[in-house]
C-alpha positions in Angstrom: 158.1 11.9 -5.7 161.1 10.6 -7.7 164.7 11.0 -6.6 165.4 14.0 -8.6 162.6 15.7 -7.0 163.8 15.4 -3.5 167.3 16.6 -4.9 165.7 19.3 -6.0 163.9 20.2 -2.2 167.0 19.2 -0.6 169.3 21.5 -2.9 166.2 24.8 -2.1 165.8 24.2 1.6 169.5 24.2 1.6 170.1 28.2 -0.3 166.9 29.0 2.1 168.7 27.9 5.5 172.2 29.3 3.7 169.9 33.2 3.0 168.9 32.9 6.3 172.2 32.5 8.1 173.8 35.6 5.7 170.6 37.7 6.7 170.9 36.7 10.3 174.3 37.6 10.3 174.5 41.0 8.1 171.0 42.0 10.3 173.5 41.3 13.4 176.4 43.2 12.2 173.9 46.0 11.3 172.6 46.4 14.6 175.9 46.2 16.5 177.2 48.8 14.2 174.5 51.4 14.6 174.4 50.9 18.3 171.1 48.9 18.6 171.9 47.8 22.3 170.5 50.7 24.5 168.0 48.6 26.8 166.8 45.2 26.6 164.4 45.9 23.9 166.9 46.3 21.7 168.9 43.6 22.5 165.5 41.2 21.5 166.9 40.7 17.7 170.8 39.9 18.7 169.4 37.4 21.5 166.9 36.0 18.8 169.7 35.9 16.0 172.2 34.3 18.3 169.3 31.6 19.6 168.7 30.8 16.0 172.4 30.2 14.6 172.8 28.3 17.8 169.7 26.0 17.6 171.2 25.7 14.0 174.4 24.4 15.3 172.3 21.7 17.5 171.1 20.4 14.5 174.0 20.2 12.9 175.2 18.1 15.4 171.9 16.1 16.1 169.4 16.6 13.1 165.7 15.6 14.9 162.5 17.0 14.9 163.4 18.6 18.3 165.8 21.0 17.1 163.9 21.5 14.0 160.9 22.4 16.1 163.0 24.2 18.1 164.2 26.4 15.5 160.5 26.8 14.2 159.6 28.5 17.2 162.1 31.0 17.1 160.8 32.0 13.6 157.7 32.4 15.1 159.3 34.9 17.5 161.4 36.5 14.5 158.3 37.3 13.5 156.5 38.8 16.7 159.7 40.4 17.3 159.7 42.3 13.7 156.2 43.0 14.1 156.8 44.8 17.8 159.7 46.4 16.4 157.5 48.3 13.2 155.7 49.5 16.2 158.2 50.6 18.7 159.6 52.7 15.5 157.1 54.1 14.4 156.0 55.5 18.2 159.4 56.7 18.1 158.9 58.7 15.0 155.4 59.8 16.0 156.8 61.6 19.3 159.7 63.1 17.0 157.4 63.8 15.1 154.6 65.2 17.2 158.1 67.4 18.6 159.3 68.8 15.5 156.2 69.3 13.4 153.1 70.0 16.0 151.1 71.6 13.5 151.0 68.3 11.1 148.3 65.9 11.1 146.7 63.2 8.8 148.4 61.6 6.2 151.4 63.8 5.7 151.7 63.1 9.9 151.7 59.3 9.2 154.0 59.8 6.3 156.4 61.8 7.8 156.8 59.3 10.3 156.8 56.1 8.7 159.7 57.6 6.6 161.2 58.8 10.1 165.1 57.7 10.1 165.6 58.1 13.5 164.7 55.0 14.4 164.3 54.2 10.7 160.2 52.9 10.9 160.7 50.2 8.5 163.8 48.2 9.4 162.2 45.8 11.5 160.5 44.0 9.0 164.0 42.5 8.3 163.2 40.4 11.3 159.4 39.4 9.8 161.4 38.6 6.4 164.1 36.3 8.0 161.5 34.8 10.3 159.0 33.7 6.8 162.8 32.4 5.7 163.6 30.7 8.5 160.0 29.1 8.6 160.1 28.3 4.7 163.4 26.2 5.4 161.0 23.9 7.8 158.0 23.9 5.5 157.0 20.3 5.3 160.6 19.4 6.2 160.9 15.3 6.3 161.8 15.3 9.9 158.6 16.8 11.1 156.1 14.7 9.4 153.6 12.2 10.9 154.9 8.6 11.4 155.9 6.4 8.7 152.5 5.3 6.8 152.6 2.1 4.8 150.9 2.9 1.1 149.3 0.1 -0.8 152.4 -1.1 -2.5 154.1 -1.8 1.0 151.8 -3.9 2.6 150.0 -5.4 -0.8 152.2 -5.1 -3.3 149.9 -3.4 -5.6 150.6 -0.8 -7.4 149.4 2.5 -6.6 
């Protein structure tokens, strides 16, 4: 890989990581706004949010592979946590739902809900989406790959 190329990695893992902080922090503001901190459950995407821009500020101060595994990990929980959410929505919705419209069944039941706005159904998947950013930022990042391997031009002088 010539110079340029890294560059070029270097320059796109940077805009990921910088889409990631703006998402984490407009999702935030979002959720404090709208009053996402009834029980503990909702409080799950601030904690995660806050975690992340925190384990960012750790390697800020002392890029490693631990904080970059670190950080990898909470994606992985971005991720879950999105997922979990989609579902606690939409069981909101189906109750509302089930409340409002008894008679409804089938497909325009499911529909119905998964358009539900109170909690909206789909707005967890903001999680999902930051976590695959966050996860893309560590994609084959430099710090996390296996030790140092000599090639053939190293130890031989031959050129590969």
């Amino acid at each position: 890989m010539t110079g340029t190329d890294h560059e070029t990695l270097h320059t796109i893992r940077v805009g990921v990581l910088g889409l990631f902080v703006a998402g984490g922090i407009g999702t935030a503001v979002e959720l404090l706004l709208v009053g996402h901190v009834e029980d503990f459950r909702q409080w799950i995407p601030l904690l995660l949010i806050g975690a992340s821009l925190i384990a960012l500020g750790w390697r800020a101060l002392m890029p490693g592979r631990s904080s970059l595994r670190f950080f990898r990990a909470l994606m992985l929980l971005f991720i879950a946590s999105g997922c979990v959410g989609l579902l606690l929505h939409y069981r909101a919705n189906v109750e509302f739902e089930r409340e409002v419209s008894p008679a409804l069944s089938g497909v325009r039941f499911f529909f119905k809900a998964i358009r539900g706005a109170a909690p909206p159904s789909l707005a967890p998947a903001g999680m999902c989406g930051l976590g695959a950013l966050g996860w893309l930022y560590t994609f084959r990042h430099p710090e996390l790959g296996r030790a140092h391997r000599m090639d053939a031009t190293h130890t031989t002088g031959a050129v590969r």
